[in-house]
N, C-alpha and C positions, 0 to 999 in steps of 0.2 A: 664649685668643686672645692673640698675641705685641704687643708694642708697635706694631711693624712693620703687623699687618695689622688692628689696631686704626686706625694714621695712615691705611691707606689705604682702609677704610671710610671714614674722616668724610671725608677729602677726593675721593673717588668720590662719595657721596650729596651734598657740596655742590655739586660739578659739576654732576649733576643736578639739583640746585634752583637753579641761576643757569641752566641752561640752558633748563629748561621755564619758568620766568618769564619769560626773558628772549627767548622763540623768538618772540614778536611786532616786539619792536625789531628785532629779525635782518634781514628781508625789507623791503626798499628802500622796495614799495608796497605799499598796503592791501590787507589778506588780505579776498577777498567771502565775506560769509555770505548763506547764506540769508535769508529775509523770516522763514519760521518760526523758525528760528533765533534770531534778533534777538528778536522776540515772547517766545520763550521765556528769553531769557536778563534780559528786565526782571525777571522773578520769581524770580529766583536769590536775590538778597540776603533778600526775603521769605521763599523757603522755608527759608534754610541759617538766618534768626534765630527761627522759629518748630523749625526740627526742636533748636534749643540750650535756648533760651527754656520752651518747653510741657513738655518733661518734667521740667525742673528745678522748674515750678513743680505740677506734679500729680503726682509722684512723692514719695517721700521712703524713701533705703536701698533704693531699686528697688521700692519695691510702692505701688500709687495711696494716694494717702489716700484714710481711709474718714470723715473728720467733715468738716464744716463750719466748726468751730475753728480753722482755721490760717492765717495771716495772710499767707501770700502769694496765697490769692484774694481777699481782701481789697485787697490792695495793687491787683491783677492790675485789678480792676472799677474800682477809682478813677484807675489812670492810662488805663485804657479811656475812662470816660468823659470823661476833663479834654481826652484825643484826639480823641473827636468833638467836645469842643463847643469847644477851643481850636485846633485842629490843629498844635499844636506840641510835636514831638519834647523840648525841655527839658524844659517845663511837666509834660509824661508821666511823666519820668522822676522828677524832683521830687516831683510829687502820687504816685507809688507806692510809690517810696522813702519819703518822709513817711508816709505811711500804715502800711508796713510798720513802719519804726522804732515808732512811737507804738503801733501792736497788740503790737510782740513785747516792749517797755518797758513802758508800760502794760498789760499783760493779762499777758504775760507767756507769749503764743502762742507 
């Protein structure tokens, strides 16, 4: 590929990503959705942190773990429960990360 149609890839797929981000500010007045629609897109953030989230922590080099030695379910249960019983997003992250450091420091998981 020449320099030439190297520049004009990258500035072709930038258009496209300024443009599909931006096709909502585009139109003057509010684009209507659907009811289901709406419904369905509160769970978006949900599913795209769980489809990231779940297999980095039950996989490892692409295949399940097979013990119960490994410190990110560990980590996983404790900022679980510091979420039910605090409900807050910091606090989660804190107590799993803390957990996880101190198993894979300490134990050496």
């Amino acid at each position: 590929m020449s320099a030439a149609e190297t520049f004009v890839t990258i500035l072709g797929l930038g258009l496209i990503t300024v443009l599909t981000r931006c096709f909502f500010f585009l139109s003057q007045r509010e684009l209507p959705l659907p009811h289901w629609l709406k419904e369905g897109l509160r769970y978006a953030p949900l599913a795209a942190l769980a489809a990231v989230v779940v297999p980095e922590v039950v996989m490892t080099r692409g295949e399940l773990i097979t013990t119960w030695q490994d410190a990110r379910l560990f980590a996983v249960a404790a900022g679980s429960a510091w979420f039910w019983w605090r409900r807050g997003i910091l606090g989660t992250i804190v107590c799993g990360t803390a957990v996880l450091l101190l198993m894979r420091l300490g134990l050496g998981w």
